[in-house]
N, C-alpha and C positions, 0 to 999 in steps of 0.2 A: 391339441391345436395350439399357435405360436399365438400369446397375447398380442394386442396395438403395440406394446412399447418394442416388445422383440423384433415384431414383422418392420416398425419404423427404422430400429438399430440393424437390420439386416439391408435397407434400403438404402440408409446413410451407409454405412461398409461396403456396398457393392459399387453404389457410387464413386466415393472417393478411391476406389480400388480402381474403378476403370478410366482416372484422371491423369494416375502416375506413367511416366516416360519407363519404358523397360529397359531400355537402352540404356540410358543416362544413369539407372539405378546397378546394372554390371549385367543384365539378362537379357539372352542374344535367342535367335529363332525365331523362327518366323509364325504370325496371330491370326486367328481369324475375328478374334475381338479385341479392342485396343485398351492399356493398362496391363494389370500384372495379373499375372495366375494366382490362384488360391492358395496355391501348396508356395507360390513364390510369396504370399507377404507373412505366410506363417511361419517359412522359411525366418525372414527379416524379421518375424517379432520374437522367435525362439518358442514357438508354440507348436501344440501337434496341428496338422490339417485338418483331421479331421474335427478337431475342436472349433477349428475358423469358419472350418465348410455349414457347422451347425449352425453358429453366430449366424452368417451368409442365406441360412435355411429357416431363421428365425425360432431353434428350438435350442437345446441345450441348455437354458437354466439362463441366469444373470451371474457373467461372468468376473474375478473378481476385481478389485482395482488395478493391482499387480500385471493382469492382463489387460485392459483396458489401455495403464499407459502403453505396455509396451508395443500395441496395436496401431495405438495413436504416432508412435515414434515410426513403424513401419512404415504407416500411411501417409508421414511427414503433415500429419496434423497441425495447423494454427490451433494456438491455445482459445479463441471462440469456438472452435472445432471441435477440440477437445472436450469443452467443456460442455459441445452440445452432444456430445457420444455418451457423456459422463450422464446426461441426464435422462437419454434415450434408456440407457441402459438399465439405472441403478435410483431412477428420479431424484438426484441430485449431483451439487456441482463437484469438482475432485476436492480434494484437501490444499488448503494455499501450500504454495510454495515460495516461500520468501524469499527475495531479490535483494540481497543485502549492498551490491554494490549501483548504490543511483549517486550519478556525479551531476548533479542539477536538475533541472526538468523541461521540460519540450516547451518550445518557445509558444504554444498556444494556451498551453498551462498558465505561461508567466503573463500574459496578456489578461486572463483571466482576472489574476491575482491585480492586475494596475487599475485595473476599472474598480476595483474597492479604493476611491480617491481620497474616504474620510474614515476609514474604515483597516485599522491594519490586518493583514489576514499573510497566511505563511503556510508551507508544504511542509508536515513532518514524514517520517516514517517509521517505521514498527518501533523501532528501538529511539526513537523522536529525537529523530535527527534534523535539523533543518536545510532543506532543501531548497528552498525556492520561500520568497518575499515581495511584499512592497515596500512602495516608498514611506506611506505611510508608519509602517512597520521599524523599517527604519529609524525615526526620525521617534514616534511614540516609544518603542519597546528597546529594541537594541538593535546596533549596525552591525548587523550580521555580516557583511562583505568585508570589515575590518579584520576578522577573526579567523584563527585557520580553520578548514572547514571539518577539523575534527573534535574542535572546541562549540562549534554550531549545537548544541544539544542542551534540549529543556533541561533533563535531570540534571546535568552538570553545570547550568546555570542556576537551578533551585536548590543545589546542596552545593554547590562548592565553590561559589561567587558572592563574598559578601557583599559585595556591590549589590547586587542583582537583590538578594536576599533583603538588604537595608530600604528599599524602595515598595516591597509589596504588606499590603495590612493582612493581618489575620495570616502569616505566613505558615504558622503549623497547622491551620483550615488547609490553604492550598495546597502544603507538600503531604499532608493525607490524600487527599482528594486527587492529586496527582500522581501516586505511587501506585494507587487504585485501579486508575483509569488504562495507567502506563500497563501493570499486569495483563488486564482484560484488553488494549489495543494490540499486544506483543504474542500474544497465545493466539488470538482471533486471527492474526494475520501469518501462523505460523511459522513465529522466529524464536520460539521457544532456546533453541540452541544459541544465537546469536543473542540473548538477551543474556546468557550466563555470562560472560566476561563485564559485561558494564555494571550486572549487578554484583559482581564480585569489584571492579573497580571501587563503586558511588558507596557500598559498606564500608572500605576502609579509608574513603575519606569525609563520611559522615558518617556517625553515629545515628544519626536522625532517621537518616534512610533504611540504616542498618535494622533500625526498633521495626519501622512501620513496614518493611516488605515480610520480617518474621511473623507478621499480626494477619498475611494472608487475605487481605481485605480486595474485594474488586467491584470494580464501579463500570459501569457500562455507559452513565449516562455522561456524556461529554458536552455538555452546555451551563450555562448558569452566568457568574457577575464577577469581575475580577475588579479589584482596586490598586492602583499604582501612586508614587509621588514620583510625578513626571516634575523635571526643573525648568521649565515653560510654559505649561500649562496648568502646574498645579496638580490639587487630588485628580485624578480623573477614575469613572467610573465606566465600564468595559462589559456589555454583553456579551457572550461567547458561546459559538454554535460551533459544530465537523461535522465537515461532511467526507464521506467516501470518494476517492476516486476513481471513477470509472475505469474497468479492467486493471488497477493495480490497489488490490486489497492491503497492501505493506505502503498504501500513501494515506496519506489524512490534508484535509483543507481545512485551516481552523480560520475564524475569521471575528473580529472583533470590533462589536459598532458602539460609539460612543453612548452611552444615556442618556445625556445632555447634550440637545441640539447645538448649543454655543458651542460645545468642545468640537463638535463636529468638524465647524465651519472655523472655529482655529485651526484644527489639523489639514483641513482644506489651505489654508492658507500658508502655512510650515511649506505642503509639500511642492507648494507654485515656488515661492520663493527660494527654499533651499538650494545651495547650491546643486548642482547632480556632480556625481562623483565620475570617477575616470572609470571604474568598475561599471558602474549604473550607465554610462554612456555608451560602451564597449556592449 
């Protein structure tokens, strides 16, 4: 007898099988039910029928991922989709698949980001890139908009900016602590490939980095206290939480509230008066 999860993953497959156009997908003849035939989406995922027909029958075992996408591809699956076949099937989600190319971030994101008024906060991604900012951000940490956007990136501000580097306390605390975290963000979100060229980059132009990524160390926990010598307001002290972004596991939302109320409501007051830039206007 077919388990709940099969008999469910047979009810989702029959579904979304009787939703597709047959037409539109190259398959002509006339239906007495509407959608695709069986043998037509097995056809389309490269699998046998009667393997699908079983799936469809809620028996044949739990199919493996390999089949899974390629079903999901048949059935022109949304990736929620996907990932609720993924969990019918196998009770869990698929494996990320990393999205290396983000050219900024959806303008409700950025809205997000500007309601932190006192508060800098910024979009990385797997290989922490920076993507998306405030004004705050700006104006506290660095103007990112100045910068081409391939220079946007933590590790390469932490190891190869003495600027950057001259301004934070306990810097060999942080670039530990961030080599760490960088590993365990970059494997988590599946960019395991895309992380070798930057970490073959940041070794030859720091030795530092070069020590601490051979030493293998991972940190999961992404929050704690950062200190800066900002040249307007002084030391400032920097709580620091991430959060996940919703459906895109290769984004991160770090955000950063001052510890001292006064510094707060200075940086409230930077980002009224600053000018806005032609970029920040646009």
């Amino acid at each position: 007898m077919p388990d709940a999860g099969q008999t469910s993953l047979a009810t989702f497959l029959k579904d979304r099988r009787t939703r597709l156009n047959p037409a539109a997908l190259g398959f002509a003849g006339r239906r007495r039910t509407p959608g695709l035939r069986r043998e037509e989406v097995a056809q389309r995922a490269n699998i046998s029928t009667t393997w699908y027909t079983w799936l469809e029958q809620g028996r044949g075992g739990a199919p493996s991922a390999d089949v899974l996408n390629r079903i999901a591809k048949a059935l022109m699956l949304t990736e929620p989709e996907r990932d609720h076949m993924y969990m019918l099937a196998l009770g869990r989600l698929p494996e990320v698949r990393y999205t290396s190319s983000v050219d900024g971030i959806a303008p409700r994101l950025q809205r997000v980001l500007d309601r932190f008024e006192t508060s800098p906060a910024m979009i990385k991604t797997a290989t922490w890139q920076i993507v998306g900012w405030n004004r705050a951000a700006t104006l506290v940490m660095t103007d990112y908009a100045k910068l081409p956007p391939n220079e946007r990136n933590v590790l390469r501000f932490l190891f190869g900016n003495p600027e950057i580097r001259k301004h934070q306390y306990d810097w060999e605390g942080l670039a530990r602590f961030a080599v760490g975290s960088f590993r365990a963000h970059a494997i988590r979100a599946g960019a395991a490939s895309e992380v070798g060229e930057l970490v073959e980059e940041l070794s030859r132009i720091s030795p530092e980095f070069a020590s601490l990524w051979r030493q293998n160390e991972v940190i999961a926990d992404m929050q704690g206290f950062k200190r800066i010598r900002h040249p307007i307001l002084g030391d400032v002290e920097l709580e620091y939480s991430s959060f996940a972004v919703d459906g895109r596991p290769d984004l991160d939302m770090v955000v950063y509230n001052p510890v001292d109320r006064d510094v707060g409501e200075r940086i409230r007051t930077m980002v009224h008066e600053a000018p806005v830039t032609a970029m920040e206007a646009a």
